[in-house]
C-alpha positions, 0 to 999 in steps of 0.5 A, spaced: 568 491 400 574 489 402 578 482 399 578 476 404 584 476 406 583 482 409 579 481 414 583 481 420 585 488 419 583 493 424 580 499 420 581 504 426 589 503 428 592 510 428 599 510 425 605 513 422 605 515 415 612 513 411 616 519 409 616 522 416 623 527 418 625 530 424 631 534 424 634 535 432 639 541 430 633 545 428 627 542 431 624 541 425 619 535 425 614 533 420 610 527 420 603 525 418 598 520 422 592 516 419 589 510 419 585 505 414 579 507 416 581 515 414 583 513 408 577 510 406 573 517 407 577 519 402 575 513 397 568 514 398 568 520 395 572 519 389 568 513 388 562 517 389 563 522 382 565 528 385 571 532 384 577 530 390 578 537 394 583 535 400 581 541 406 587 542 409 589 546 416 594 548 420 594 552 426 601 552 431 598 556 437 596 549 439 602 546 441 607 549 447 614 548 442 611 552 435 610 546 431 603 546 427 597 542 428 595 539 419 588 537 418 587 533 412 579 531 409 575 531 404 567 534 404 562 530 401 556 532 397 553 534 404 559 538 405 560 534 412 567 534 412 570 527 414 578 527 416 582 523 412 589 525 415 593 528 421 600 531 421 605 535 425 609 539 422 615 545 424 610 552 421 604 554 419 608 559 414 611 554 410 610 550 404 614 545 403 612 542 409 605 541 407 606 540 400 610 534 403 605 532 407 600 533 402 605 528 398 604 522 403 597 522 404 596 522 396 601 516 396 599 513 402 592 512 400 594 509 393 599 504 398 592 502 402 587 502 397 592 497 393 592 493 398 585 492 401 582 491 394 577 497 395 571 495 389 
């Protein structure tokens, strides 16, 4: 349920995560996409019980400039996944991007599940 005040909010509106870097000497970008609707699959699975186990992939051979394509979601007790996050980042070999990625997505779902009041 959400609070009163929020009821004007459109859960399916797309957008950029805080912590986004782009760097244009090296062509690195990294960036996270999700919306509120996103972040509550990831709600409804903490609040079921289980355990929370972020599913992430990546592939690069997607995109012409190398950049890698991040998925992020959760299984429920069915194992249907269910998308929590998208990003773009510069490889799929490294780890520090996903391990920022991972970041913002964990931060990002505390600031909206603060926000909305989710009971």
């Amino acid at each position: 349920k959400l609070v009163e005040q929020d009821k004007d909010v459109k859960d399916h509106t797309v957008y950029v995560v805080s912590g986004w870097e782009i760097d244009s000497e090296t062509a690195w970008v990294t960036y996270v996409l999700t919306s509120e609707k996103l972040m509550k699959n990831l709600w409804h699975i903490k609040e079921s019980g289980m355990p929370v186990i972020l599913c992430v992939d990546t592939t690069h051979r997607l995109v012409a400039k190398g950049h890698s394509v991040f998925v992020c979601g959760v299984c429920d007790i069915a194992q249907k996944f269910h998308k929590v996050a998208y990003g773009v980042q510069h490889s799929d070999k490294a780890v520090a991007p996903n391990a920022h990625m991972l970041r913002m997505v964990a931060k990002e779902y505390l600031r909206v599940k603060e926000r909305m009041k989710w009971s």
